[in-house]
N, C-alpha and C positions, 0 to 999 in steps of 0.2 A: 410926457415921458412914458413909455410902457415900459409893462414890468422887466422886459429882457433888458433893455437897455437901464432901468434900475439896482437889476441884480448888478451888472457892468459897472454901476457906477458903483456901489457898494463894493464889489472886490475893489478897482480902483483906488476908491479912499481907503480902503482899509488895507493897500499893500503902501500906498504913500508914509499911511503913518509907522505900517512896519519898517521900509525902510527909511523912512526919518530919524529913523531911530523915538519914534514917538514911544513904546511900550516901554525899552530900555530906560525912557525919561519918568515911567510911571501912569504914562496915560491909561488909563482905562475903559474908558469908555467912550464911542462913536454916537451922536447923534445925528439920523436922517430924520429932518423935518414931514410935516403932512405934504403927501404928492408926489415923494420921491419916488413909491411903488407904482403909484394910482392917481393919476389926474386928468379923468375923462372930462373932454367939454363938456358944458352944458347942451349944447346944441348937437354932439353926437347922441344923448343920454335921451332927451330927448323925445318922447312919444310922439309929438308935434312937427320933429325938426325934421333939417335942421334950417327951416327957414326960419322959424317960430321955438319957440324956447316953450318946454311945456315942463308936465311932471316928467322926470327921470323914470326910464324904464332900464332898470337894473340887470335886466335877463339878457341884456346887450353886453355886459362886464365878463372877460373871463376869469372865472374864481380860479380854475384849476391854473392856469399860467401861474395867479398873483401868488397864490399855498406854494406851489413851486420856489417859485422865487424867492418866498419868505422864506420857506426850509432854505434852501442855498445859502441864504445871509447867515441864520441864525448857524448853518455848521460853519461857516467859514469865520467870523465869531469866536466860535469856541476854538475853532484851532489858533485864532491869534490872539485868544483869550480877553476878548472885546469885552466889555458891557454892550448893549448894542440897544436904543431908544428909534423906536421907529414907528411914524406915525403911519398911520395906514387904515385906509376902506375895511369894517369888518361885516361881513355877511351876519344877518341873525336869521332867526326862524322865523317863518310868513305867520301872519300880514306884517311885521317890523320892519320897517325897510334897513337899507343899511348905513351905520353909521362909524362917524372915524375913532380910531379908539389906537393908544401906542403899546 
């Protein structure tokens, strides 16, 4: 899934449960599992590929779409006053590569 089409699913779910009347029932909070922002193949990632499966070259990921997208979730969120748990790729500072964190 890329991140556009995750944002999409993210408003989605989280207009279903407005209109479910899920928040009126008390719901508070949404969780999107790891991969719903970010889940590059192994064989796109890849240094090797993608015939061959190697180290993952990260410099292939784009950060700015995924920040994007995560700002979009987290305002939309607050307007439907979500909790919102979302697991997600986090960029760190080199040499650290990156890893998943919610």
């Amino acid at each position: 899934m890329t991140p556009a089409t995750a944002a999409s699913c993210a408003r989605a779910a989280a207009t279903c449960a407005s209109s479910c009347g899920r928040p009126a029932a008390g719901a508070r909070i949404i969780h999107f599992p790891e991969g719903t922002t970010c889940s590059p193949h192994k064989r796109i990632m890849s240094v090797t590929g993608p015939a061959e499966v190697g180290p993952a070259d990260w410099g292939r990921a784009d950060w700015q779409v995924l920040r994007i997208e995560l700002v979009a979730i987290a305002r939309l969120a607050g307007e439907l006053r979500l909790w919102t748990v979302l697991g997600s790729v986090h960029l760190l500072t080199p040499p650290h590569r990156p890893h998943n964190s919610m």
